[in-house]
C-alpha positions as CSV (number, residue, x, y, z in Angstrom):
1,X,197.4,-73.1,92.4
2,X,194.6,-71.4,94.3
3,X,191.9,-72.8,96.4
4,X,188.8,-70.4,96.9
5,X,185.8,-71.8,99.4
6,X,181.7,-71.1,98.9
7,X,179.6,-72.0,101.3
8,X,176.4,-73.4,100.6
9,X,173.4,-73.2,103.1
10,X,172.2,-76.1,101.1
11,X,172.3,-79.2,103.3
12,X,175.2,-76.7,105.0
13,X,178.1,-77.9,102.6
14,X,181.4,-76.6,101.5
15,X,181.8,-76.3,97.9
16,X,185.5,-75.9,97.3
17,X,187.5,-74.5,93.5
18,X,190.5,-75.1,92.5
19,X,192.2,-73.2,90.0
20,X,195.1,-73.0,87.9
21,X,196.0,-69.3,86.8
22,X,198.4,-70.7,84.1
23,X,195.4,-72.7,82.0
24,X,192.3,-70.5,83.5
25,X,190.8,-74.0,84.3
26,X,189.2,-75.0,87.0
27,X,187.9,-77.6,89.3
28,X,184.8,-78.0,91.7
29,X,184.9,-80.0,94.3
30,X,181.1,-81.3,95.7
31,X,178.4,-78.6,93.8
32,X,176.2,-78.7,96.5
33,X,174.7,-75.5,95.0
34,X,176.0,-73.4,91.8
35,X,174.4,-70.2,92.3
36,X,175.0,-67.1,91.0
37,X,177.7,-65.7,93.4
38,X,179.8,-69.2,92.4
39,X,178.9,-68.0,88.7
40,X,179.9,-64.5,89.1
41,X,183.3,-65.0,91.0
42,X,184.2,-67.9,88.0
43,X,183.4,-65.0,85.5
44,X,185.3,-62.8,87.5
45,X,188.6,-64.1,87.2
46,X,188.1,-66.2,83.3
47,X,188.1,-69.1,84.7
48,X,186.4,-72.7,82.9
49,X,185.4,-75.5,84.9
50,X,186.8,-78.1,83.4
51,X,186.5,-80.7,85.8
52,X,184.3,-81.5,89.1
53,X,185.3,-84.1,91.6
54,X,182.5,-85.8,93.5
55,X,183.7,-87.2,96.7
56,X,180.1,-88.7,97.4
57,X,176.6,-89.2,95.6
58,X,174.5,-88.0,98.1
59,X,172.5,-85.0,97.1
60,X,173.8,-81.9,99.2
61,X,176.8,-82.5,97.3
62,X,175.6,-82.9,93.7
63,X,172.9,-80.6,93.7
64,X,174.4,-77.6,91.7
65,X,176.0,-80.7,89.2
66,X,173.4,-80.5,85.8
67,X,173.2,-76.6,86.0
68,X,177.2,-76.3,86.4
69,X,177.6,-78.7,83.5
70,X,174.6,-76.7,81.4
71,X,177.6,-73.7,81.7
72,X,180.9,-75.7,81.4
73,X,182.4,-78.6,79.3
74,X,183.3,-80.5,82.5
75,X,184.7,-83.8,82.8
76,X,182.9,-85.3,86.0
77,X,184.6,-87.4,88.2
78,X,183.3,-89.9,90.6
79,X,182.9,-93.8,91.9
80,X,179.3,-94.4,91.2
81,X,176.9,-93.2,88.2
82,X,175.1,-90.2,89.4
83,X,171.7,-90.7,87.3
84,X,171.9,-91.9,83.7
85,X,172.1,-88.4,81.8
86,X,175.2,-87.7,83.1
87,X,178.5,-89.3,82.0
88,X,180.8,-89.8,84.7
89,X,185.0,-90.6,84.3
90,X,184.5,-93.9,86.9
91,X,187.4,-93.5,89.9
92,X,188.9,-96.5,91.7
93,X,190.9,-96.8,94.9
94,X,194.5,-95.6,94.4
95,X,193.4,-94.2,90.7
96,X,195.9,-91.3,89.6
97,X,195.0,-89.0,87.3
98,X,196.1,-85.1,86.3
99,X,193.3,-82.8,85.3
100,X,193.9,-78.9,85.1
101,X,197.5,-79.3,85.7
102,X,197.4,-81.0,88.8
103,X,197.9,-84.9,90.0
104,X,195.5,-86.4,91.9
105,X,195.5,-89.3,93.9
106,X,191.9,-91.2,95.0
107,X,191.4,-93.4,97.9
108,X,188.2,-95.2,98.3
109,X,186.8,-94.5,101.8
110,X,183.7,-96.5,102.5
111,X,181.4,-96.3,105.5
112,X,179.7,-93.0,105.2
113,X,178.4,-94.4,101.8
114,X,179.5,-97.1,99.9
115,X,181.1,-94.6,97.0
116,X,182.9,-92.3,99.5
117,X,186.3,-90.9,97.6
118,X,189.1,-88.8,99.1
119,X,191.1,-86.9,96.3
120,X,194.6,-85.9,97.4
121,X,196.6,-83.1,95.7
122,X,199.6,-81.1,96.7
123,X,199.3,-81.7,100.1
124,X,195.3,-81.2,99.9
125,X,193.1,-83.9,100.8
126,X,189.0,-83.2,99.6
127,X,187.3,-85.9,102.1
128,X,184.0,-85.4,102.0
129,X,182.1,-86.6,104.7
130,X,184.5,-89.3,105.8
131,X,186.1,-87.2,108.0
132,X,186.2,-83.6,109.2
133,X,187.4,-81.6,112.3
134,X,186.8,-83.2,115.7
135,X,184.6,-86.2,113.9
136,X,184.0,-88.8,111.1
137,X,181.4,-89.1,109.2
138,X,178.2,-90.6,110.3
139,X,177.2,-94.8,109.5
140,X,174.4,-97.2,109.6
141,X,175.9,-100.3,110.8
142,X,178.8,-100.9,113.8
143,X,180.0,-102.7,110.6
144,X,180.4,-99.7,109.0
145,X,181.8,-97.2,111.7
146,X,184.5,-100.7,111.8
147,X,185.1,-99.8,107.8
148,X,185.3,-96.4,107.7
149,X,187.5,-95.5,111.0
150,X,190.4,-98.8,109.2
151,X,190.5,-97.0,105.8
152,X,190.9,-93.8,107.1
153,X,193.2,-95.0,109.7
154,X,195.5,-97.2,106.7
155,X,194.5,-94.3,103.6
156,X,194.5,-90.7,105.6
157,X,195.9,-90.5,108.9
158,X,199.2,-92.1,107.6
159,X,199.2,-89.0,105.4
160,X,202.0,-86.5,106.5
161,X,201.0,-84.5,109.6
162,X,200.5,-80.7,108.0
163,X,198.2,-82.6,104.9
164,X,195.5,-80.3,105.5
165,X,191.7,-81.8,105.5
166,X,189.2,-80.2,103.3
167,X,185.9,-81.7,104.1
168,X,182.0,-81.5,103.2
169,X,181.0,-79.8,106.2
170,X,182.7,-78.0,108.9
171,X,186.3,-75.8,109.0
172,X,189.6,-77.2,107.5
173,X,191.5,-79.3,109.5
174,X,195.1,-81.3,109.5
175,X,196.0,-84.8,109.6
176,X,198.1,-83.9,112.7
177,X,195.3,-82.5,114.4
178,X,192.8,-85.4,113.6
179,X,195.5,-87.9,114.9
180,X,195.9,-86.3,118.5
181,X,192.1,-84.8,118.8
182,X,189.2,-86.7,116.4
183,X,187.1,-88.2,118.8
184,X,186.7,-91.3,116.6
185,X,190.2,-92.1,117.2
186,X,191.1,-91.3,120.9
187,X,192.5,-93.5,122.5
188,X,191.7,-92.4,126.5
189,X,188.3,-90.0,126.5
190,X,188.3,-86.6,127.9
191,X,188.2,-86.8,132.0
192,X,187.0,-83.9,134.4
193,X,188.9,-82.2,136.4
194,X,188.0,-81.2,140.6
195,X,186.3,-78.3,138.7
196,X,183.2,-79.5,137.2
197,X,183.2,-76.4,134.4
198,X,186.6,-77.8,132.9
199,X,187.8,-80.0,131.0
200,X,191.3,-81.8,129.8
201,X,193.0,-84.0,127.6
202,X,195.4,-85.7,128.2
C-alpha cells in the first residue's frame, strides 16, 4: 500500500490516492480538483484509478469527479447520487467492501451533511469533513452538532488510538490525539494561567 496527498487550492481540500503497487490500481479519495500534476504523477508510476471514494457531495470535494472518470474506468463510491450522469456504487453504514485489494469499512457520519461517509482501511480512516485536527466539522442545527459529535463519538473515537485521521481539510491527525485535544470533545476548556500570554490544558 501507498498513500500519496495533493493538495487542492480549490475550496482548500486534500485530495488523497491510494495505491496498490501489486495491481497498479488506484483509488481517489474526494477529487476536489484532477489537474494535471494529479494526472502526471498517476502516469508516472502506471497507475489506473479504478475506484474513487466520496466521503461527502458537496462540491470542493467532487469537483475534479467527471473529468477523472473521462480518463479512468472508475467505480464511484458514495451515499447519495451525485447528479444523474453519473453511476454511483450506493454505500450504507457498516457496508464492507474490497476494491483494489484493500477492505474497507464505511460508517455513516451525519451532521456535517446528511451523506457524510468515513471509509476505514488498514488502520486509515478518510473522514471528510466530519472531523479533523483540533475540530469537527461545521452544522446547521444544535440538532445536528448533537448528531455528528454521538456518531463520531460511538463510530471513530472508539477506533484504536494510533488510527490515523485523514480528513478534507487540514493535517493528519490520530484518534488518540482527537480524544485528549478536539475541542468538540473536551471535557474542561483551556484556562489561563497568572501569565496572560499562556496558556494550559489540563
Amino acid at each position: 500500500m501507498k498513500l500519496y496527498f495533493h493538495y487542492s487550492l480549490y475550496g482548500f481540500s486534500n485530495v488523497y490516492l491510494l495505491a496498490n503497487d501489486t495491481t497498479k490500481e488506484a483509488i481517489v479519495v474526494d477529487p476536489s480538483e484532477f489537474d494535471s500534476n494529479l494526472l502526471n504523477f498517476i502516469e508516472k508510476y502506471d497507475y489506473t484509478v479504478a475506484g474513487v471514494l466520496i466521503t461527502h457531495n458537496h462540491k470542493h470535494h467532487i469537483l475534479g469527479l467527471k473529468t477523472l472518470i473521462k480518463i479512468y474506468p472508475a467505480k464511484i463510491y458514495a451515499s447519495s447520487m451525485i447528479d444523474e450522469t453519473i453511476q454511483i456504487v450506493q454505500v450504507n453504514d457498516n457496508d464492507e467492501f474490497t476494491l483494489c485489494g484493500f477492505d474497507f469499512k464505511a460508517f455513516s457520519i451525519p451532521g456535517h451533511s446528511p451523506d457524510s461517509l468515513v471509509y476505514f482501511t488498514n488502520n486509515l480512516l478518510f473522514t471528510g469533513d466530519t472531523i479533523q485536527a483540533g475540530f469537527i466539522g461545521t452544522t446547521l442545527s444544535q440538532y445536528s452538532l448533537s448528531l455528528l459529535k454521538e456518531n463520531l463519538s460511538e463510530k471513530i473515537l472508539n477506533q484504536h488510538d494510533m488510527c490515523i485521521i485523514l480528513p478534507g481539510h487540514g493535517p493528519p491527525t490520530t484518534v488518540g490525539t482527537e480524544k485528549l485535544y478536539n475541542l468538540a470533545f473536551r471535557k474542561k476548556p483551556l484556562k489561563p494561567t497568572s501569565n496572560r500570554y499562556d496558556l494550559f490544558v489540563d
